[in-house]
One Martini backbone bead per residue (centre of mass of N, CA, C, O) as a GRO file, in nm:
protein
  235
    1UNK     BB    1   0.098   0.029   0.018
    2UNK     BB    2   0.033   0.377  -0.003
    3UNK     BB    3   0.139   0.644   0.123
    4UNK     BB    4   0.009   0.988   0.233
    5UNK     BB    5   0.220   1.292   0.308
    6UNK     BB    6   0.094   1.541   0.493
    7UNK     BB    7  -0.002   1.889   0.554
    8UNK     BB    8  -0.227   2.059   0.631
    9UNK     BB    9  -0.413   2.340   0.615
   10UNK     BB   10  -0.423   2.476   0.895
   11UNK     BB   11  -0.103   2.458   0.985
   12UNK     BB   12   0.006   2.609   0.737
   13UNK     BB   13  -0.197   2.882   0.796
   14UNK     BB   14  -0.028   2.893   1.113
   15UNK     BB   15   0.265   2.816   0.952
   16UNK     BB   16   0.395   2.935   0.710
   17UNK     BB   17   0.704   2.900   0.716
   18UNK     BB   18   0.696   2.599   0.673
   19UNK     BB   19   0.937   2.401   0.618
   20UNK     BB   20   0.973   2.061   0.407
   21UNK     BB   21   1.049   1.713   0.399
   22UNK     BB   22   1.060   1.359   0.240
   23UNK     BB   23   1.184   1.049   0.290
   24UNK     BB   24   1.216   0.735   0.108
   25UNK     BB   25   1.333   0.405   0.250
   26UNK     BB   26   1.492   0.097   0.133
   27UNK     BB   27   1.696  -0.146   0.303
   28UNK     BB   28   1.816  -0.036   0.584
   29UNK     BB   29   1.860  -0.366   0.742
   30UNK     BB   30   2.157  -0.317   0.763
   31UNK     BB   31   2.463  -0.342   0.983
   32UNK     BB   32   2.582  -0.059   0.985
   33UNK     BB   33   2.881   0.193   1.017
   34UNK     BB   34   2.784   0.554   1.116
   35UNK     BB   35   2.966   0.665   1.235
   36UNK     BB   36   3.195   0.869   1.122
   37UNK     BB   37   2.974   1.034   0.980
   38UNK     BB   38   2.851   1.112   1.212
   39UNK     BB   39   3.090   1.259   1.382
   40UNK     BB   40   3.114   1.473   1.145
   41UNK     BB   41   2.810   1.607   1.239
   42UNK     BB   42   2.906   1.694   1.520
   43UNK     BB   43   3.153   1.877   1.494
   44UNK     BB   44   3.023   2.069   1.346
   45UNK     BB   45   2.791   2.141   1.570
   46UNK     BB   46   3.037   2.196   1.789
   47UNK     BB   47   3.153   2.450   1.658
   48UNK     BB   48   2.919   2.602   1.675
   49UNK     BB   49   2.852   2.564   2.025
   50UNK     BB   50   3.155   2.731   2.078
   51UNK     BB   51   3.011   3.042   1.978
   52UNK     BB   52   2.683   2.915   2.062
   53UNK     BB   53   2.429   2.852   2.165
   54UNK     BB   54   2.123   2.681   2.058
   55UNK     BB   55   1.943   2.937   2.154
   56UNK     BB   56   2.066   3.120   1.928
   57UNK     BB   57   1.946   2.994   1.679
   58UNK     BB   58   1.734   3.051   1.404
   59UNK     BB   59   1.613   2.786   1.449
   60UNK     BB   60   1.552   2.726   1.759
   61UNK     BB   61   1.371   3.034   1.763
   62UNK     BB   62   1.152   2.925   1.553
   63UNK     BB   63   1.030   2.703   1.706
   64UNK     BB   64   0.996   2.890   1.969
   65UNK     BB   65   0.797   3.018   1.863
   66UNK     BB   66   0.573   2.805   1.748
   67UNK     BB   67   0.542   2.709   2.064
   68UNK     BB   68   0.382   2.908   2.125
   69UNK     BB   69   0.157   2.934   1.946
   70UNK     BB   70   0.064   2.641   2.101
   71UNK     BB   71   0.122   2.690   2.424
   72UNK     BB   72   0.399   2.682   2.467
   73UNK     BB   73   0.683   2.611   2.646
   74UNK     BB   74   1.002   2.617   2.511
   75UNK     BB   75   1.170   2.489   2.766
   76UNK     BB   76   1.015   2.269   2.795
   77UNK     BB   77   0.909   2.213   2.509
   78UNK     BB   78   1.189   2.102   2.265
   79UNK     BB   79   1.305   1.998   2.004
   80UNK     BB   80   1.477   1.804   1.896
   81UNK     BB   81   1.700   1.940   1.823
   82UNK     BB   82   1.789   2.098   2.069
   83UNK     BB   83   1.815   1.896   2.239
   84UNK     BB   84   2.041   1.758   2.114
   85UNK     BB   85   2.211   2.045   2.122
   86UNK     BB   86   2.219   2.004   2.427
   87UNK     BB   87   2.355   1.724   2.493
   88UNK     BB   88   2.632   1.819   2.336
   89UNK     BB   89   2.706   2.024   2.479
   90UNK     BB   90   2.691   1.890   2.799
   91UNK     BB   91   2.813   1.617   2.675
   92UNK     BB   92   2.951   1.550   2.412
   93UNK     BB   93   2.729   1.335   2.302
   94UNK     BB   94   2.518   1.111   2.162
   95UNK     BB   95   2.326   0.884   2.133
   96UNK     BB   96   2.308   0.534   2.046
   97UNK     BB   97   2.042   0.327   1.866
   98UNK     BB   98   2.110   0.362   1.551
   99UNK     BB   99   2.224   0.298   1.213
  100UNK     BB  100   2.051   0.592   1.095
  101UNK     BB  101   1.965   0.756   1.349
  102UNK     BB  102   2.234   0.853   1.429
  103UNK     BB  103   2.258   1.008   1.151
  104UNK     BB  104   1.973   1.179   1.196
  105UNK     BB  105   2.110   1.324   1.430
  106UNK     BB  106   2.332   1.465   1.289
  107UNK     BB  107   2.267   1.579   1.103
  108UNK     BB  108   2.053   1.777   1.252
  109UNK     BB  109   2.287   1.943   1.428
  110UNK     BB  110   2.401   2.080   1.191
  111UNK     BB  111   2.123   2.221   1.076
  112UNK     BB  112   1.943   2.252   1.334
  113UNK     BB  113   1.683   2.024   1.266
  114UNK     BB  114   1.500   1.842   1.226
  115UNK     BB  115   1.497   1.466   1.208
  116UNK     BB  116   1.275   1.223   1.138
  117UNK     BB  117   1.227   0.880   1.205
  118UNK     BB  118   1.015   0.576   1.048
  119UNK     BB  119   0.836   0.314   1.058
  120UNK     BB  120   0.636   0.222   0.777
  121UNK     BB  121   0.539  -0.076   0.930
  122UNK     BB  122   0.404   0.131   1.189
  123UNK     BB  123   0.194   0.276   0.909
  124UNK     BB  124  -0.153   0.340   0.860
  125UNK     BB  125  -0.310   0.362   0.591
  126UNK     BB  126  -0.361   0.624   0.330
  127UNK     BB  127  -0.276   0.857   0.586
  128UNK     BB  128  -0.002   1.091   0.687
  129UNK     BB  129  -0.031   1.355   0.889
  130UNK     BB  130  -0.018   1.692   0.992
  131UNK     BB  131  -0.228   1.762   1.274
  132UNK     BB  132  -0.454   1.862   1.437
  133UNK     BB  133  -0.599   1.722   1.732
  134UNK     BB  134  -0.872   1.581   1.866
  135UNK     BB  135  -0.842   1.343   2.145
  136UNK     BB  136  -0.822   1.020   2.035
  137UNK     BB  137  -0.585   0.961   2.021
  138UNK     BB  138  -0.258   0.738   1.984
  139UNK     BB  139   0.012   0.700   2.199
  140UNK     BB  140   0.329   0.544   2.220
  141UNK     BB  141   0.601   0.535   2.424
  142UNK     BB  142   0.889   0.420   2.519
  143UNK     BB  143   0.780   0.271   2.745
  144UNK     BB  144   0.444   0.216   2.656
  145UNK     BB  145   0.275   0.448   2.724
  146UNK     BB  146  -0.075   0.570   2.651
  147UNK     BB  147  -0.183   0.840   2.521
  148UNK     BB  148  -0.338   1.186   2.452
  149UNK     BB  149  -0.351   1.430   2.261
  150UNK     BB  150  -0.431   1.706   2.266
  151UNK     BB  151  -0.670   1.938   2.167
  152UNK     BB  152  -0.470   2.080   1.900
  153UNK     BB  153  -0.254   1.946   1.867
  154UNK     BB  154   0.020   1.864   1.720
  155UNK     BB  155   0.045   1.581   1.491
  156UNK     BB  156   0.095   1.274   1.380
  157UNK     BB  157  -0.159   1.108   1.165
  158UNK     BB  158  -0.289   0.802   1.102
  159UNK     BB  159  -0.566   0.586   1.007
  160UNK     BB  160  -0.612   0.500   1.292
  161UNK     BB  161  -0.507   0.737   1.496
  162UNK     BB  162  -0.205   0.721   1.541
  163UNK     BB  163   0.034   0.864   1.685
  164UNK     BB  164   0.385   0.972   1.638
  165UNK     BB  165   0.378   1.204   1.818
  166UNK     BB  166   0.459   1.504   2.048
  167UNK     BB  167   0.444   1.850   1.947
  168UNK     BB  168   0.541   1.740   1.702
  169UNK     BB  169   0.887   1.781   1.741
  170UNK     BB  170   0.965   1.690   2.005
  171UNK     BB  171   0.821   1.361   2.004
  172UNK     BB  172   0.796   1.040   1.950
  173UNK     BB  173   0.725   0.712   1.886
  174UNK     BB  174   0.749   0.379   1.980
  175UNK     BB  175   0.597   0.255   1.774
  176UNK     BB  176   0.783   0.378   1.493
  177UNK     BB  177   1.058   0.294   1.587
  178UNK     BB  178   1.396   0.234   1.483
  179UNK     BB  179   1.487  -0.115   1.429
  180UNK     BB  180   1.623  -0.419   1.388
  181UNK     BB  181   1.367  -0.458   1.181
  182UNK     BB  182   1.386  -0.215   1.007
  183UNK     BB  183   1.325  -0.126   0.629
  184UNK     BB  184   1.170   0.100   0.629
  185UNK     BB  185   1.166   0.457   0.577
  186UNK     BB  186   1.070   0.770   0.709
  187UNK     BB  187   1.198   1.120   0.628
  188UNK     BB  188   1.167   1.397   0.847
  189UNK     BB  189   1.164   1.790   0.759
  190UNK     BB  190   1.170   2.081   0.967
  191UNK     BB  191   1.117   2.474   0.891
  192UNK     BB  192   1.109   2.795   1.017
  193UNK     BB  193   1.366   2.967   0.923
  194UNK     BB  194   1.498   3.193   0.741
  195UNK     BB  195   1.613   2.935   0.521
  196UNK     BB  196   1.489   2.690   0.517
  197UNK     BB  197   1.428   2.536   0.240
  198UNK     BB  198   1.722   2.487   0.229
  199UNK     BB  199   1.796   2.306   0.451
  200UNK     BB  200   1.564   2.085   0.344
  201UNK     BB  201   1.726   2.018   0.094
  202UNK     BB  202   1.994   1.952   0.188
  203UNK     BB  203   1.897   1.720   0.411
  204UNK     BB  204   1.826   1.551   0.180
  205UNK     BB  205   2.054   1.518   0.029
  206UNK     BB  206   2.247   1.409   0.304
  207UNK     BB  207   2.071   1.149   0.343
  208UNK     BB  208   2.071   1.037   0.058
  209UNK     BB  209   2.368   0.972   0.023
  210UNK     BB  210   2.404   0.803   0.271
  211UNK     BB  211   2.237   0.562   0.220
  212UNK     BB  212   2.337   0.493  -0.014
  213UNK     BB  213   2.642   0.420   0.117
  214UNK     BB  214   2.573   0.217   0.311
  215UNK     BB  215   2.294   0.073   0.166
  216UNK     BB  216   2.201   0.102  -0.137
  217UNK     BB  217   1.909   0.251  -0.141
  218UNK     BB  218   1.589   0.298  -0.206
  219UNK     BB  219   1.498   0.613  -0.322
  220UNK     BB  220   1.293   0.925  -0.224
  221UNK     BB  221   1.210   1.282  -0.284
  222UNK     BB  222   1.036   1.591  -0.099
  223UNK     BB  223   0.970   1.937  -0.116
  224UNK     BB  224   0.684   2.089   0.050
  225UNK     BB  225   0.426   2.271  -0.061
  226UNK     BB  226   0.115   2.429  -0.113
  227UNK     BB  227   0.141   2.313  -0.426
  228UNK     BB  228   0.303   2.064  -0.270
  229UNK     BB  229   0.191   1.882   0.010
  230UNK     BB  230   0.277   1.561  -0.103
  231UNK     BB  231   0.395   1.218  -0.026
  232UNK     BB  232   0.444   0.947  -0.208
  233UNK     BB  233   0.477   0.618  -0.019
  234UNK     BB  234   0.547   0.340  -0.124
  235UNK     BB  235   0.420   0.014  -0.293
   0.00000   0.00000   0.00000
């Protein structure tokens, strides 16, 4: 089955500065070494937060603002980018999850943007929203507990009802999350900051690129727009 993901237009109208892209890749479940590759965009990363900290960038400002926005205190509840990079600061080093989460969230940190990777066989189609919760979805946190986005709240909502978000880009959900099971996955990419579009476009051409090196998988990507708010992936 094909899935469509795409931004509702509520969404759109509510965040107009929004740029997105989102990649589909297949094969990814061979156990390969993105560590070197990984770490080159840590450096990166880090070199960049000896100059300033992640809270002055215009990239993680831009989210701050939106999330206030959504009625979000921003330094409670932080994009996952955000995250990543004071993690980084504070750690000096990201966490190892999987070979693909872990070069993905090194991307993430080098453009200081969110960067989502889903595992595809764990959404059910044929609709992956980014769209206001109604307030009956269902997250699976990772720990195991069940919550519930409050009405309003930004989220990924597949056609089950089933949240991968919370917070729109704060926290993914346990349930889609990427592991040695995981064979096709989505990567999504959003930016709020001017010149967003630029990064979004990086982003994917960054991940695509690496994804080939590792895995030699086959990819689709697309950054999508109000004119073109949508991208179909999958079999």
């Amino acid at each position: 089955m094909t899935v469509r993901f795409r931004h509702a237009d509520p969404v759109r109208a509510a965040f107009p500065d929004l740029s997105a892209g989102a990649l589909y890749a297949a094969g990814v479940d061979a156990p390969v070494d993105t560590g070197p590759r990984a770490a080159a965009y840590t450096v990166r990363a880090a070199a960049r937060l000896a100059g300033a900290t992640e809270g002055e960038f215009p990239e993680v400002l831009a989210w701050r603002r939106a999330f206030a926005r959504m009625g979000l205190k921003p330094t409670q509840y932080r994009s996952a980018s955000e995250s990543l990079l004071r993690r980084l600061r504070k750690e000096g080093a990201l966490p190892r999850i999987h070979p693909l989460v872990d070069l993905c969230n090194a991307i993430s940190v080098a453009y200081a943007v969110p960067v989502a990777v889903l595992d595809v066989d764990r959404i059910t189609g044929p609709l992956l929203e980014v769209r206001p919760a109604l307030g009956d979805e269902t997250y699976t946190a990772f720990g195991g507990a069940v919550e519930h986005p409050a009405p309003g709240e930004v989220t990924f909502v597949d056609s089950a009802g089933r949240a991968h978000a919370r917070r729109w880009t704060h926290r993914q959900s346990g349930h889609s999350a990427v592991g040695a099971h995981t064979g096709r996955v989505l990567v999504v990419t959003e930016a709020m900051h001017e010149g967003g579009a630029e990064s979004v476009a990086e982003v994917l051409k960054t991940v695509e690129e690496e994804v080939a090196a590792h895995w030699g998988a086959t990819t689709a990507t697309a950054v999508l727009t109000p004119a073109a708010p949508e991208f179909v992936f999958g079999d």
